[in-house]
C-alpha positions as CSV (number, residue, x, y, z in Angstrom):
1,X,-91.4,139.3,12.3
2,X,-93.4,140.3,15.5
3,X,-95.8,137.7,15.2
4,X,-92.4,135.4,15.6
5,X,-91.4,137.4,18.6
6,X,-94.8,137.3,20.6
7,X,-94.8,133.2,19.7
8,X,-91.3,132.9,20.9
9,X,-91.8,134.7,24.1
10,X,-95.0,133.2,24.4
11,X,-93.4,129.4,24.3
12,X,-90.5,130.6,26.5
13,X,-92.6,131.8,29.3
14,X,-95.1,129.1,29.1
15,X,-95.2,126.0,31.8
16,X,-94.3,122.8,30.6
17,X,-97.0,120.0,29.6
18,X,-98.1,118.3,32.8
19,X,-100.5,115.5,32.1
20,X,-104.0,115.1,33.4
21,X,-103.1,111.0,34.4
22,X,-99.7,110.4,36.7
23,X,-97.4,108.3,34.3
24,X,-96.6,105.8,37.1
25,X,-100.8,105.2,37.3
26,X,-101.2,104.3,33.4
27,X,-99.8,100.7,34.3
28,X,-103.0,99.9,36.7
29,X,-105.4,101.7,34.3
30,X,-104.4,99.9,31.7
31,X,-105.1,96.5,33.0
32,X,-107.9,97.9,34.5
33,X,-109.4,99.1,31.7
34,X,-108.6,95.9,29.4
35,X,-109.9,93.3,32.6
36,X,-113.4,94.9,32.2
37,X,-113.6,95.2,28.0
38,X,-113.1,91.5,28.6
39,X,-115.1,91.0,31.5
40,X,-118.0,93.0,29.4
41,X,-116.8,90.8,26.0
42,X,-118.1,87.6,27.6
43,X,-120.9,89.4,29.5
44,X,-122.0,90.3,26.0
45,X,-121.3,86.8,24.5
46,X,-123.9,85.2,27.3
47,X,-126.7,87.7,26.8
48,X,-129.3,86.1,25.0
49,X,-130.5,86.9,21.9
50,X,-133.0,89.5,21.5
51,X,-134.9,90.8,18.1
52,X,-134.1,94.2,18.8
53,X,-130.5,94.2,20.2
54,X,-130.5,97.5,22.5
55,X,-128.8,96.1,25.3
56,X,-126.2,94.2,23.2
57,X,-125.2,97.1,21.5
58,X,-124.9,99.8,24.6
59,X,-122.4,96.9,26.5
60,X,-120.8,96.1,23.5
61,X,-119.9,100.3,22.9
62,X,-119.3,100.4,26.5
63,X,-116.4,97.9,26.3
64,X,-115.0,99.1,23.1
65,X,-114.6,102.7,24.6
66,X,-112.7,101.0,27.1
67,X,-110.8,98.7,24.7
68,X,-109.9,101.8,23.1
69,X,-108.9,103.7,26.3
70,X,-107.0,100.5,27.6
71,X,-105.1,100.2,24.5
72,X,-104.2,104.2,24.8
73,X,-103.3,104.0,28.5
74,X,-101.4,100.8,27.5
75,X,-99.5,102.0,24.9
76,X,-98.3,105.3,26.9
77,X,-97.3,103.1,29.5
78,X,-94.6,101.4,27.3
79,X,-93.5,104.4,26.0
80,X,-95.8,104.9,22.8
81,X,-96.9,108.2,23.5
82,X,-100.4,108.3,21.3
């Protein structure tokens, strides 16, 4: 039952959750973040073809990281905390 006590306490004098990224930014990141995984989509889709694809494969993980984020920072932004 003390363990319950400490915990309580604990939570009740704790600050509330502040996020890292201001709510009213995640709109601007968002496209931000989606406008280049495109803009690096079609980059990739120009690149010629090589026989040992290095550079095809570190822009194409570069966009889907920020696909990924985009979608995230989208998502929070409509109210679909992830």
């Amino acid at each position: 039952m003390s363990d319950y006590q400490s915990l309580k306490s604990l939570y009740t004098t704790s600050p509330a959750f502040a996020p890292l990224v201001p709510v009213g930014l995640l709109p601007y990141l968002a496209f931000a973040l989606l406008f280049l995984t495109f803009i690096l989509a079609f980059y990739v889709s120009t690149l010629p073809k090589a026989t040992v694809p290095i550079r095809e494969t570190a822009v194409s993980s570069v966009a889907s990281l920020l696909g990924g984020f985009g979608v995230v920072a989208l998502f929070c932004t409509v109210g679909v905390y992830v």
